[in-house]
N, C-alpha and C positions, 0 to 999 in steps of 0.2 A: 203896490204897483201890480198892475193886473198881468198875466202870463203874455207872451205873446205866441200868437194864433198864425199858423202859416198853410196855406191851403196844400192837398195832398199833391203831388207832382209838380211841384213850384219851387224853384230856387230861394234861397235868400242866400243874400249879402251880409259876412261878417268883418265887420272892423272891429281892429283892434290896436287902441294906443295906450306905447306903454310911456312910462313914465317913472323916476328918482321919488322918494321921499318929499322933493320937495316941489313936486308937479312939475320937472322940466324933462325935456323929452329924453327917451333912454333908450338906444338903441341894444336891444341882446343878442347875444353871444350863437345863441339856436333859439330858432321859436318851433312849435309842431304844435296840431292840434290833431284831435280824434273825433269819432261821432257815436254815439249811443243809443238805442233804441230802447229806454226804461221799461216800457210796458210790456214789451216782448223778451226781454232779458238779450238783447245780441249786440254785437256788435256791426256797424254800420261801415263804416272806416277805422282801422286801425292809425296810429300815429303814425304821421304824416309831416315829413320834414319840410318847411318851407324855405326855400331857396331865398339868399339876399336879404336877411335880418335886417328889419328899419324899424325908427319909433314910430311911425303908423303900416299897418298894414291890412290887409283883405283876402277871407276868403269867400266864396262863393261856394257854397253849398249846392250841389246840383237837384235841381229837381226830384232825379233819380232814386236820391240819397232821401228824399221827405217824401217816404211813400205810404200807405198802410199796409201793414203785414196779417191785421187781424181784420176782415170786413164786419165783424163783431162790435167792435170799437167805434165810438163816435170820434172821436181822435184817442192819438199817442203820445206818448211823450219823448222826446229827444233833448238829451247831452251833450251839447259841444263844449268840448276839453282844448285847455290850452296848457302847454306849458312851456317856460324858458329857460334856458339856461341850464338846465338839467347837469346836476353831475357837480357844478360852482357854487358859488360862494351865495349868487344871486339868484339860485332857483326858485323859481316861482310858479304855481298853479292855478286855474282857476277853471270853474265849469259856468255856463249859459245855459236854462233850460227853456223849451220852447216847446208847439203843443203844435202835432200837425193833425188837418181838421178832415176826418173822413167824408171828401165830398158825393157820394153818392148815397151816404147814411148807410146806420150800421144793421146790418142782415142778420135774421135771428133764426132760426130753429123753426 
């Protein structure tokens, strides 16, 4: 499965459903998620409580957030971190990587 490509200053849209063992829907206890900037080593968003635990939900990454830090870089890479339930029985984690594309190309020396 090829990476997915999100252009630099552009929101995306995360869902996320969760689900039992046996694929039916599961609502958790706490969900949060974080953001990461791999390329650059930083941190983007710290964990981030989402309000109203459902078996689907949505975040919306803001533009803001998929920026480039390096004009070096043809793109970056970014982190999105989930976790649930943290602390329970049912803690769960998991990360999404995604590749934000320097639109104006990368400036050299």
């Amino acid at each position: 499965m090829a990476m997915l490509i999100v252009n630099e200053k552009s929101p995306l849209r995360m869902t996320m459903v969760f689900t039992d063992f046996d694929g039916d829907p599961l609502i958790p206890t706490t969900v949060e998620w974080r953001l990461d900037d791999k390329t650059n080593d930083a941190e983007v968003v710290g964990w981030t409580v989402l309000p109203s635990p459902a078996a689907t939900m949505v975040v919306v990454i803001p533009g803001d957030n998929n920026t480039i830090e390096d004009d070096a870089n043809v793109k970056e890479l970014q982190i999105f971190g989930v976790r649930v339930d943290e602390g329970l029985a049912g803690e769960a984690h998991t990360e999404f990587a995604y590749d934000v594309l320097n639109l104006s190309g990368p400036t050299g020396p």
